[in-house]
N, C-alpha and C positions, 0 to 999 in steps of 0.2 A: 504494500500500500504506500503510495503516496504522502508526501509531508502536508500535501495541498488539502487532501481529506478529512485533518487532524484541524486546522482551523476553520475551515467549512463546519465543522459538525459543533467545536466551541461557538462557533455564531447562533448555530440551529437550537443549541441548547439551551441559550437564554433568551431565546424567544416564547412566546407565550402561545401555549397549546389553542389550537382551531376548536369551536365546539361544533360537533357534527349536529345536525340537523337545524341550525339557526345560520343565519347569515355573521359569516366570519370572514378577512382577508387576511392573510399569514404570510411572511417571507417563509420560501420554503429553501434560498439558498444564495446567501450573500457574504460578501466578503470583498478580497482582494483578487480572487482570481475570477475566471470568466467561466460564466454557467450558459448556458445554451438552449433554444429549441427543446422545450419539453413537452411530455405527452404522457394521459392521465391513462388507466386501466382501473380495472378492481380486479383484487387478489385474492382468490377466496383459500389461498394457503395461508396470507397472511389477514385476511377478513376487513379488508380496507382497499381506501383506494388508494393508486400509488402513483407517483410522479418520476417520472424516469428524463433525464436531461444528460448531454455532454458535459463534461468543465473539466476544468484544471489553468493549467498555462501555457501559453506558446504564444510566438515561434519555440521552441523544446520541447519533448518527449513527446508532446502531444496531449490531450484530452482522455480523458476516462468517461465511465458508464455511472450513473447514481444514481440511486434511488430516492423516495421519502416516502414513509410507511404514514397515511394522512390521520390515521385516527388515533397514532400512537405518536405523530406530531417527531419523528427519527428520521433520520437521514441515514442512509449506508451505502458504501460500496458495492458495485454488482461487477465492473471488468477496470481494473486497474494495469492490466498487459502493458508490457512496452511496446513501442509505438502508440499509435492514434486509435481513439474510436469516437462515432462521429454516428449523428443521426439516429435515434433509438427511439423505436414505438415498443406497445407494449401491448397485450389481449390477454387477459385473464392472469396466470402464473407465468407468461413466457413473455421473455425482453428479447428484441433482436436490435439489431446496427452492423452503421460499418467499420471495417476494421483494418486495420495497412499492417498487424504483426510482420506478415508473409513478404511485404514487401511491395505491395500489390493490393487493393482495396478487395475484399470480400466481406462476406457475410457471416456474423456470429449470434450464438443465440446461452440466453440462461434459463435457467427453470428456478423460477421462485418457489417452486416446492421441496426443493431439494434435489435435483437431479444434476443441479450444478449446471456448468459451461458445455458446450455442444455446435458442433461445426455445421454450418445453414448450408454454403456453397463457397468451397474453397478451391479455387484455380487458379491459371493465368489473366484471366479476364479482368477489367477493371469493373464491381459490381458498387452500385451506390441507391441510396433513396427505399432502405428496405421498408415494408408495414408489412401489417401481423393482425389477422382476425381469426380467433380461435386458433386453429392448427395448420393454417395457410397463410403461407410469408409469399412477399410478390418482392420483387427491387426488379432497378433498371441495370442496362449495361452502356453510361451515358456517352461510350465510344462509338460502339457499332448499332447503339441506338436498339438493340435487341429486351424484352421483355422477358423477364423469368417470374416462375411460381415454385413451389413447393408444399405439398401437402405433407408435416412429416407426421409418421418417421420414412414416409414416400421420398422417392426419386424426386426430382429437381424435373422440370418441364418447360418447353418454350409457350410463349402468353404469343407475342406475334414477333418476327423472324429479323425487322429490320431494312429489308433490301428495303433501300430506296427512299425511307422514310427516317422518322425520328422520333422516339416516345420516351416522356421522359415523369417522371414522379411520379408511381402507381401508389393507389388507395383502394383498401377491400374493407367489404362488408360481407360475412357470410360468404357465399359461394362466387361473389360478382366482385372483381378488380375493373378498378376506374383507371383510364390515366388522361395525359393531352399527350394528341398525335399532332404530329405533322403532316397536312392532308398533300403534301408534292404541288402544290398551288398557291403556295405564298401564305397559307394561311393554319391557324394552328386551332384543330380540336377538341374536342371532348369526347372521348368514346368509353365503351366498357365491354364485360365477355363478362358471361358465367365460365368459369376454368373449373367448376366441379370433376367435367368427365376431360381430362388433356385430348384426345381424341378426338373431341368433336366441340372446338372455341368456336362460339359465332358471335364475331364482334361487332358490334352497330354503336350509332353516333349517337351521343348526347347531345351536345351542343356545341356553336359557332363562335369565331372569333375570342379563343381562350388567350389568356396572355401565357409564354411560355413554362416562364418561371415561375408560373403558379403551379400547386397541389392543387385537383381537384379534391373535396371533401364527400365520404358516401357513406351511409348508414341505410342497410334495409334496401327499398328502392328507390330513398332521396339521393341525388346526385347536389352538389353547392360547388357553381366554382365561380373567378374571377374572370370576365370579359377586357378587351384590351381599351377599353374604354374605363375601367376603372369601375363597373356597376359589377354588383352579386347577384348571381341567376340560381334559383331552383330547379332544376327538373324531377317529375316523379316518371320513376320506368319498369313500373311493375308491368307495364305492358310495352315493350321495345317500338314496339308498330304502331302506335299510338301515345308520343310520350308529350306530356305536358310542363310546360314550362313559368314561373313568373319572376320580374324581379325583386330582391329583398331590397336592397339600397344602393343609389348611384354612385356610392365610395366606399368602395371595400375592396379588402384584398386578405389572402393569407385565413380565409376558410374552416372551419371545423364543426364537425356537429355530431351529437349523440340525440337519438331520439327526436324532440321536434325542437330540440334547443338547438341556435345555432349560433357563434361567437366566430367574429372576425376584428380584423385589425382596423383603425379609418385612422388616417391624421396624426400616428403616432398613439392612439388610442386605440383600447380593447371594447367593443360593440357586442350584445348580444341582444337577440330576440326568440320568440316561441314563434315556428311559422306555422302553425298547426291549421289556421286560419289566413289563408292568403291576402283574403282580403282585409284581414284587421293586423294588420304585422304593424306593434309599438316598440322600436331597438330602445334598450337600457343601455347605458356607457355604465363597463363594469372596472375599467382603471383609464385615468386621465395620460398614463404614461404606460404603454406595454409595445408589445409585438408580439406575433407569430403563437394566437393560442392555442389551447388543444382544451377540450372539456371529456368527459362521461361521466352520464350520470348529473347531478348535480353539482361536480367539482369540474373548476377552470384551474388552468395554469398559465401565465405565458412567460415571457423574457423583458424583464426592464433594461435597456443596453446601457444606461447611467453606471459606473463604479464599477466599469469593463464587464458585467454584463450580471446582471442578480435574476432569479426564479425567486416569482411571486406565486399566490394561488388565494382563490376565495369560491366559499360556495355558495353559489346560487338558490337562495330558500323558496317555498311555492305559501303563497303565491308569492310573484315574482314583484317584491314591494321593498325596494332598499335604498339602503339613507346613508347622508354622507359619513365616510369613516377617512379619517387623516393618519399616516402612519409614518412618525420620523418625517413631518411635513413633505409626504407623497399623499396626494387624493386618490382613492382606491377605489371606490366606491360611491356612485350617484345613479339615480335615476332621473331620466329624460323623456320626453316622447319624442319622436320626430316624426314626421308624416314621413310613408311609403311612397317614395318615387313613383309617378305615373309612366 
């Protein structure tokens, strides 16, 4: 382990504990080094929900894997390896990311039940952008542009082949990975496959004009992702052949959603709303200063880049009626309405 882990966890420990089921905002990880891109699961080995994030320091050795057990308000290590690991989602007990031990970005994975550390897709390949729904991990390959899956403790499988094209940030829900393609037309997609059977993917379009570098976000058969125009589109695609579309708000970027909650980035701030109701969508601002969320359930997370780079988190109470809270003179928490973009 790391020296970096050893102050990180004295910070966390004189923090004051989240209370589960009331609206609470908690640093879940701040200091002097840089914490990263986090993303929420529940764990039902450790019966909470957990926040899983990069940090450490660099330019040097590189970054590690963390966790934070939310109901037990703990912070711990999950992959402290040398070299880098970078990027880590999480589904139930199992955390994947990537990882450059080898020399070479691949795929690793842990079992928070005890099964320990465990190899996803280790090659020559450069492999990045893994996710993880239940027991199917997806990542890109952001050289040859190729899509992979893996159902484990199954073989590894190609998602779509690359010639010609470019796909890059895949997201699964269940049995369907989302990504953005590159349609060979100047213009960049939103597609998805069910990859249940590898044998038989049939991919079809979500939607138009994605901006590259976005993640789309999917839960069930809502698809959310970012337009190059800077507005948040819904799609529902329980039915491929008939898929229906609206938008959330004309400034969003950086996507996430569980259920019918959905939280994204606008302005330097973190945004959420319940789209359950298309037509009645009122966004909350849930931190005045964030980026890059991720929620399930009723826990957020995202990234404050202030003090080279802190993980925040708050949970979202129902109903959804929350008031200002200031912490170490950071605004965390207010409620707003805004009218829904026509």
């Amino acid at each position: 382990m790391r020296g970096s882990f050893a102050s990180l966890l004295l910070v966390l420990t004189a923090s004051w504990c989240p209370a589960i089921g009331s609206f609470t905002a908690f640093p879940i990880a701040t200091g002097s080094d840089q914490q990263y891109c986090p993303d929420v699961g529940y764990s039902t080995a450790l019966g909470s929900y957990v926040v899983v994030w990069h940090g450490g320091v660099w330019p040097g050795p590189g970054p590690d894997i963390f966790g934070f057990d939310v109901s037990a308000s703990s912070a711990f290590p999950i992959c402290t390896h040398s070299g880098g690991q970078w990027r880590a989602h999480i589904s139930g007990n199992t955390v994947v990311w990537r990882d450059d031990r080898n020399g070479n970005d691949d795929i690793y994975g842990y079992d928070l039940s005890g099964g320990g550390e465990f190899e996803v897709s280790v090659d020559s390949r450069s492999e990045d952008c893994p996710d993880i729904c239940g027991n199917t991990v997806v990542w890109a390959n952001n050289v040859s542009g190729y899509l992979y899956a893996r159902q484990l403790p199954g073989d590894e499988f190609t998602v779509r082949d690359g010639v010609g094209y470019l796909f890059l940030r895949p997201a699964i829900s269940g049995n369907v990975a989302a990504w953005v393609e590159d349609s060979g037309l100047g213009e960049w997609v939103v597609c998805a496959a069910d990859i249940a059977d590898p044998g038989n993917i049939d991919r079809f379009e979500v939607g138009t004009n994605a901006v590259p570098t976005g993640q789309p976000a999917i839960c069930g058969d809502i698809v959310v992702w970012e337009k190059n125009d800077g507005s948040l589109w819904v799609a529902d695609i329980a039915d491929p052949s008939d898929i229906s579309e609206f938008e959330i708000v004309s400034d969003g970027a950086w996507p996430a959603i569980s259920g019918n909650m959905v939280v994204w980035e606008s302005d330097g701030s973190i945004w959420g709303a319940d789209i359950s109701d298309p037509g009645n969508i009122s966004p909350f601002e849930i931190a005045s200063v964030g980026r890059f969320p991720a929620i399930n359930g009723n826990v957020v997370a995202w990234e404050v880049s202030e003090n080279n780079g802190d993980i925040y988190g708050a949970i979202i109470p129902e109903p959804f009626t929350l008031s200002l809270l200031t912490i170490g003179g950071l605004t965390l928490v207010r409620r707003r309405r805004r009218s829904r973009s026509s």
